[in-house]
N, C-alpha and C positions, 0 to 999 in steps of 0.2 A: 407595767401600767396596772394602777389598781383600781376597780370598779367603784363609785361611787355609789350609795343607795338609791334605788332607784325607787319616785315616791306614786310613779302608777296613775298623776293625775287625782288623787284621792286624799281622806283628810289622815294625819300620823295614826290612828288607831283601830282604820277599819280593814277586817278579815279579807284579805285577794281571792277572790272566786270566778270561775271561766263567765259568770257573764259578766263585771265591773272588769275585766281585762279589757283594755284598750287594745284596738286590733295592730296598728304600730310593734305592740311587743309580740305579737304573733306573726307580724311579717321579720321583724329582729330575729324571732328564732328558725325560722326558715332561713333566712340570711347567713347569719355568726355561727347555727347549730349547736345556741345553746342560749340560755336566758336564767336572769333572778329574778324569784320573785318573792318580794319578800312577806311576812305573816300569814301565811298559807296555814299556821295552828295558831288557835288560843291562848294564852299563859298556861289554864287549865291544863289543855292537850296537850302541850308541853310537857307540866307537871308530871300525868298521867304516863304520858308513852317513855318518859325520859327514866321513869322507877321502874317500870317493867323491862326498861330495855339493859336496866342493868343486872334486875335479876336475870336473866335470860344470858349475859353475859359473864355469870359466874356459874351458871346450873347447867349449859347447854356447852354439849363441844366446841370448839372455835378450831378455826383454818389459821394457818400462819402464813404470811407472804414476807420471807422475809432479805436484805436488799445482799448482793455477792459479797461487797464490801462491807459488811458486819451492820449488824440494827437489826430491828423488828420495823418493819413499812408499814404496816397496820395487821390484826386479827379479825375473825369475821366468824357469826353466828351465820350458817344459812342456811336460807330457808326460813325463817323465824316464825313467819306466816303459817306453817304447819306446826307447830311447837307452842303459841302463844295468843288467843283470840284478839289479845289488844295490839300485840305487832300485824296480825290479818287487817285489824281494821284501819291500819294505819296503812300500811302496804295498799288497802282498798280504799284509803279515803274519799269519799264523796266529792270532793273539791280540787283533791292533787288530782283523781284522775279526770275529773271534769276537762279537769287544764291541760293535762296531758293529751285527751280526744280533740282540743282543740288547735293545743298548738300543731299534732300532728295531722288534722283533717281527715281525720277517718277513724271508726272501731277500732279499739285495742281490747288485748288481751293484758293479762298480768303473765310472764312470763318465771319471776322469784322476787324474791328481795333478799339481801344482807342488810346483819346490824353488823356497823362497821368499828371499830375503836381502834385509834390510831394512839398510842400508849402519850403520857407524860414524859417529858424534859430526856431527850434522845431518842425518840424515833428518829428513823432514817426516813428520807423524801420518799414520796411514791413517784415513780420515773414519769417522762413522758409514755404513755400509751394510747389505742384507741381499744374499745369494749368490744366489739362485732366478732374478733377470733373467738371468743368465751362464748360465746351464744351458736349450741347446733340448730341454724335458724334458716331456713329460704323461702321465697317465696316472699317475703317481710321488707319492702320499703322502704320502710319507718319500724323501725326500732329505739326505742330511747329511755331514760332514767333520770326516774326522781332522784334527788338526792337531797333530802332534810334534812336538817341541823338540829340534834336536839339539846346542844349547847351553843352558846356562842362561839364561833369559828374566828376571830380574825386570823390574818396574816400570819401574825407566829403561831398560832396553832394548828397550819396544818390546813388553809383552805384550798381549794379547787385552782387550776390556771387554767387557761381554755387558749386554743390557737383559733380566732376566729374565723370561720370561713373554711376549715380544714375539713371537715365531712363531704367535703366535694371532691372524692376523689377520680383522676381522668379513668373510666371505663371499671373494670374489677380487679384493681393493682391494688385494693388496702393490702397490707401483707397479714398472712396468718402468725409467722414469727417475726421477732427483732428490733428494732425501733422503725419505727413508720421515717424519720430520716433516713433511713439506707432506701427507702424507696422512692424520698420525694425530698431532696438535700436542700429545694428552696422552699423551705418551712422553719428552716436553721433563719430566716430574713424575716419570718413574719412576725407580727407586734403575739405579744401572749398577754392575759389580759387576767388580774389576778381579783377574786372576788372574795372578799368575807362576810361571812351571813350573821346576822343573830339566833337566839334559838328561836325555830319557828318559822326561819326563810326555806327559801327550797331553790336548788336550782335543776333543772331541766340540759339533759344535754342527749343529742344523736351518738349512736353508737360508733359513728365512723367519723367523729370528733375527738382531735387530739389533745391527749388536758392531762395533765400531772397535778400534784399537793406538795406541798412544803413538809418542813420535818415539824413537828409540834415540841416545841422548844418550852412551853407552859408547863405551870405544874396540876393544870389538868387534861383529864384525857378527853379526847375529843371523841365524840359520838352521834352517829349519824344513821340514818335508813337511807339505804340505795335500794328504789323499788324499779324493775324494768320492765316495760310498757311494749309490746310485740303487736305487728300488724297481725288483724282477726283471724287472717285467712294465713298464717304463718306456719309453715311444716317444718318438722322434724329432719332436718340433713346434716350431721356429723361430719367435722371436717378432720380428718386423717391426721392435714397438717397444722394445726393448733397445737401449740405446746400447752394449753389449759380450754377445756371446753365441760362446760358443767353436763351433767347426766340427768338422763332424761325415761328414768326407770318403765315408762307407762306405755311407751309411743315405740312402734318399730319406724325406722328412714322411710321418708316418705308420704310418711301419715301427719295427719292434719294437728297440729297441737291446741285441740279443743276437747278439753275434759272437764270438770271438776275441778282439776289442780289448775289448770290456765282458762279462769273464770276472765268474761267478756266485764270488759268497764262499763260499759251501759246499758 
């Protein structure tokens, strides 16, 4: 199934901002645990974040993820936010996180961002997953992530699937390893719901939402900010059993993740 654009009630050319959000899409994202929304940037912002994001993606180290069965799944700048004042401001935009405090009904923090690039013509698929194991996070709700398009994404290149309704999981079963079907086999039945963005969309998704991406079969690379959004009051708790869980240089277990580096959205 693949997501139609969605046109927000509004006329083709105006910028989406948490107050012209219809509340409909904010009771959707509470519902599905995930939402489009589209022109969240300007041509301009575009333009701008989309040249710095490349520099930054030839100058700065990248992480590899890459799939058992041979490919590259995507490469990742992270952290960009501390590297790059136009990726900070992007990562902090005034408007994605407006949307973001609202979809989720409460203060957030910014917790990182990655620049994402998922290669030209043979990348391998990114699997089904859910984000929550990668995050040493408790105490956090709501957790969730932007993710902007600073090209056009369709379908062959590589955009988002979403299992709707899958971040409701019964009691604290998400698993920390493996595919989330070894813990929950009737999700193998549920509709997955496939979205392509233009450059400029953004979609919003809960951490404990299950969503995978296609192979990018185009012969351009697909580029994107995944910025993640952490309840205010969210501490520092390292999970043992995570086979990936990002570091958190600043904060011993148990402390409050309110610095400098995990600046409040509003």
């Amino acid at each position: 199934m693949t997501e139609t654009t969605e046109h927000l009630g509004r006329s083709g050319g105006e910028i989406t901002t948490a107050q012209n959000l219809p509340a409909e899409i904010v009771e959707r994202y509470r519902r599905d645990g995930y939402v489009h929304i589209p022109r969240v940037l300007d041509a301009a912002e575009v333009d701008e974040f989309l040249a710095e994001a490349r520099t930054q993606l030839h100058e700065q180290p990248t992480v590899s993820w890459d799939a058992p069965e041979g490919g590259n799944v995507m490469d990742w700048v992270a952290e960009p936010e501390n590297a790059s004042a136009q990726m900070r401001r992007l990562a902090l935009h005034p408007e994605i996180t407006a949307i973001a405090e609202r979809l989720a009904g409460r203060s957030l923090r910014m917790f990182k961002s990655e620049l994402l690039r998922k290669p030209s013509s043979g990348s391998a698929p990114t699997p089904l997953h859910i984000d929550e194991p990668a995050f040493p996070i408790a105490a956090a709700p709501v957790t969730l992530t932007a993710w902007v398009a600073l090209v056009d994404v369709p379908v062959e290149r590589g955009c988002l699937t979403f299992i709707p309704g899958s971040h409701r999981w019964p009691g604290d079963t998400a698993p920390a390893d493996g595919e989330p079907f070894d813990v929950r086999p009737e999700l193998r039945w549920w509709p997955q719901v496939t979205v392509p963005l233009r450059a400029g969309d953004c979609t919003f998704h809960h951490a404990r939402l299950v969503h995978s991406a296609g192979a990018n079969r185009t012969e351009v690379t697909r580029i994107s900010l995944a910025s993640v959004y952490m309840d205010a009051e969210a501490v520092y708790h390292p999970n043992p059993d995570s086979w990936y869980q990002d570091k958190v240089p600043d904060r011993e277990p148990g402390q409050a993740l309110a610095s400098d580096r995990y600046p409040r959205l509003s």
